[in-house]
N, C-alpha and C positions, 0 to 999 in steps of 0.2 A: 784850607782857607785861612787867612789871616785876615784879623782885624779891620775894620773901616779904619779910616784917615792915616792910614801908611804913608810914608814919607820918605822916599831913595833922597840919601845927599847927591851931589856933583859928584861924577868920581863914577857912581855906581855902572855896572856894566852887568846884563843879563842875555845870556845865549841860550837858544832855543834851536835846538838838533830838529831837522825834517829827515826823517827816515822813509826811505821808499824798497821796495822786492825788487831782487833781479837776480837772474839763474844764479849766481853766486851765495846768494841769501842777503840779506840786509844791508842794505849800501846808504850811507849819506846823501842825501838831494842839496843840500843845501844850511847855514845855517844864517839864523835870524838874531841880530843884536841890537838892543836896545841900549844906550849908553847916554846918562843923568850928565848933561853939558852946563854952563854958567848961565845965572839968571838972566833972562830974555833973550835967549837963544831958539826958544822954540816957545812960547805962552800958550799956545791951544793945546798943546800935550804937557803940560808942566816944562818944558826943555829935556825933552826924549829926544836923545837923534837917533835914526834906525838905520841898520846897516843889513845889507844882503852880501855874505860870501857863500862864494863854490862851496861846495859839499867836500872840496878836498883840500879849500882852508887858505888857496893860493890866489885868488881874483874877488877883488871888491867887484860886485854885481852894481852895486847902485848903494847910495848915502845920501843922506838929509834928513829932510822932512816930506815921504814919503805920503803923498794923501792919502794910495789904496789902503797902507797899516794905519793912519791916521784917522780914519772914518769910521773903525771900530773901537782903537782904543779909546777914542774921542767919549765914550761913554762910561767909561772906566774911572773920572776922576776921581771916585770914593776913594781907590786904590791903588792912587798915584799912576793911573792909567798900564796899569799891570793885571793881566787878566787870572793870576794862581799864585799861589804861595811858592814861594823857593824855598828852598832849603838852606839853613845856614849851616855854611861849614864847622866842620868840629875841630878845625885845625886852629891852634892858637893866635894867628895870623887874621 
């Protein structure tokens, strides 16, 4: 868990892997991107745009301002409407 009042600048980008079973053993469904856009781009989420790509990384599913993701993060403002703590890389960069 991190802190209240978190704060992604513009720029930031968070991907969220859906993993689903299949006779193969664990395959990708889908992934879920959050991506910190310029001021009043999006004001009920802070300016979150949320993006749905294929599980295999080649087809934008859908982009914007998604209500169905919108409706929950909507209550997240404490935490920059981000529901868990990332990890920050340990790469210099």
């Amino acid at each position: 868990m991190f802190s209240k009042d978190v704060h992604f600048p513009a720029g930031s980008v968070i991907v969220k892997q859906k993993v689903g079973k299949s006779h193969e053993g664990p395959k990708t469904l889908l992934y879920t991107i959050m991506k910190k856009r310029e001021r009043g781009y999006n004001p009920e989420v802070d300016d979150w745009q949320i993006l749905v790509v294929s599980g295999n990384g080649t087809q934008l599913e859908t982009s914007g301002k998604i209500e169905s993701c919108q409706a929950c993060h909507v209550r997240r403002s404490d935490t920059d409407f981000v529901f868990r703590a990332y990890l920050k890389s340990k790469e210099p960069w």
